[in-house]
PADRENZA-460113 format. One record per residue (C-alpha): residue in one letter; x, y, z. Coordinates in Angstrom, 1 decimal, always signed. Layout:
BEGIN
ATOM;A;X;Y;Z .
...
END
This chain:
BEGIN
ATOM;X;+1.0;+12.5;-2.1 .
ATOM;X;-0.2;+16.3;-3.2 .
ATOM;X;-2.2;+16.2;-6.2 .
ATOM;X;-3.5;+18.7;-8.5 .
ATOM;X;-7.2;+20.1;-8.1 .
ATOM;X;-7.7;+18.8;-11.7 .
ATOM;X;-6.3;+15.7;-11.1 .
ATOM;X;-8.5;+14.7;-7.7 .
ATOM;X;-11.2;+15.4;-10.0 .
ATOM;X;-10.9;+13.7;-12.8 .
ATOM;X;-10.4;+10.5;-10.6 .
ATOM;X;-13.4;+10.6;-8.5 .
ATOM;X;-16.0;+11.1;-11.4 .
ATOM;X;-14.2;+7.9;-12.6 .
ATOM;X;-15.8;+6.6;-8.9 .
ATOM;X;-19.4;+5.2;-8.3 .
ATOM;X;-20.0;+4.7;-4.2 .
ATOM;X;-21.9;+2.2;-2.8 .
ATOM;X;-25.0;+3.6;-0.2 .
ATOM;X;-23.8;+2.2;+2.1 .
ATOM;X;-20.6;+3.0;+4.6 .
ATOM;X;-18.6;-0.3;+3.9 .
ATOM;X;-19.9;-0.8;+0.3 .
ATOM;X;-16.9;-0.6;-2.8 .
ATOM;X;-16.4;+2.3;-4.5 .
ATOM;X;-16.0;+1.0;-8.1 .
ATOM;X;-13.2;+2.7;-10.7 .
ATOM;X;-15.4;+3.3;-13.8 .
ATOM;X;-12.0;+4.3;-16.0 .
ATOM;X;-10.1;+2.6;-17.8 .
ATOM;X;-9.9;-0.7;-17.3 .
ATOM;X;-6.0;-3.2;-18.6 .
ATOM;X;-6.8;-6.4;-19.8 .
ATOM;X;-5.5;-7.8;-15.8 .
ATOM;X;-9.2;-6.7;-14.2 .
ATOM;X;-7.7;-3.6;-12.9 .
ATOM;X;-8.1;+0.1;-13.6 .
ATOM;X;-5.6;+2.3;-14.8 .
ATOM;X;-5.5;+6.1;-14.3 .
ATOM;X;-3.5;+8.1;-16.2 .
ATOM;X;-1.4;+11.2;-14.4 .
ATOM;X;+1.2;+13.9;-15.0 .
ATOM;X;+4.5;+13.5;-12.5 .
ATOM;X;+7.9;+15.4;-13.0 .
ATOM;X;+6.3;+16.6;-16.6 .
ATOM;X;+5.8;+12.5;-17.4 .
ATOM;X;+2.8;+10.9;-18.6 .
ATOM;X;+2.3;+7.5;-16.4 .
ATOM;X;-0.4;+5.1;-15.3 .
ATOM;X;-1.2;+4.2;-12.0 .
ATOM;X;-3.5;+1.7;-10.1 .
ATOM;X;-6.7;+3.9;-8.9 .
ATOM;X;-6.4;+1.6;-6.0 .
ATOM;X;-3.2;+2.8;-5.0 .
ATOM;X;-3.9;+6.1;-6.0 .
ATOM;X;-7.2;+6.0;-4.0 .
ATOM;X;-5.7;+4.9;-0.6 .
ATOM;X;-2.6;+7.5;-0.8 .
ATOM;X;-4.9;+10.2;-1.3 .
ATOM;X;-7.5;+9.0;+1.7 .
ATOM;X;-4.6;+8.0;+4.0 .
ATOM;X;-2.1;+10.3;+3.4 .
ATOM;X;+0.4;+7.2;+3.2 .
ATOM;X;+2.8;+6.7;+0.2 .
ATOM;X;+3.3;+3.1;-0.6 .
ATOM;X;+6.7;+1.9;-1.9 .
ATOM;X;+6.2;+0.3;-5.2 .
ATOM;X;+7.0;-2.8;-4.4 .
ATOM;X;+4.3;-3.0;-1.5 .
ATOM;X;+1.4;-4.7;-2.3 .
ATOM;X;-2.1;-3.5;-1.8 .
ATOM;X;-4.5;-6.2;-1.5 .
ATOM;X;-8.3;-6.2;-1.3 .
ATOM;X;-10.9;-7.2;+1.6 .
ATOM;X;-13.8;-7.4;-1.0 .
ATOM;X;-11.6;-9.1;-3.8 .
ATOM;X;-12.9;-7.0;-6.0 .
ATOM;X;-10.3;-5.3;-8.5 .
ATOM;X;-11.9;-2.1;-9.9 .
ATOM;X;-12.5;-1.5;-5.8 .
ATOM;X;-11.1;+1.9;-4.3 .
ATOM;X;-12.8;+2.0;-1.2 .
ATOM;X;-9.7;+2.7;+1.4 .
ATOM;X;-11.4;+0.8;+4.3 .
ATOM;X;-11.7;-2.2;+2.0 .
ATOM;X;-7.5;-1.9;+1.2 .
ATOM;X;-4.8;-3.2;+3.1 .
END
């Protein structure tokens, strides 16, 4: 998935990291009523909302995740983005 500078950005300042390697990185965003962040881009001129999770993991791994795939959690924690911690 190619993103703009802008875009990259704005996500990761929504991001606090852990100190240590395996530790979450926590979406600090906006937040739906579910326990899961939302983060709002711009594709094909559109405004839309995606998981930061889902977004996180497509930009680290450079894999694009059908939407109907889910994305689970190792640390069950929902406002994680942390790639190693998403499967």
């Amino acid at each position: 998935m190619r993103q703009r500078r802008g875009e990259a950005d704005r996500f990761w300042e929504k991001v606090v990291k852990g100190p240590r390697p395996h530790d979450c990185w926590i979406w600090t965003g906006a937040i739906a009523d579910d326990g899961y962040g939302r983060f709002w881009v711009t594709r094909d001129g559109e405004q839309r909302t995606l998981r930061p999770q889902r977004h996180a993991y497509e930009h680290l791994t450079g894999e694009t995740l059908h939407p109907g795939n889910p994305l689970m959690h190792v640390c069950d924690v929902p406002l994680c983005v942390h790639a190693s911690e998403l499967r």
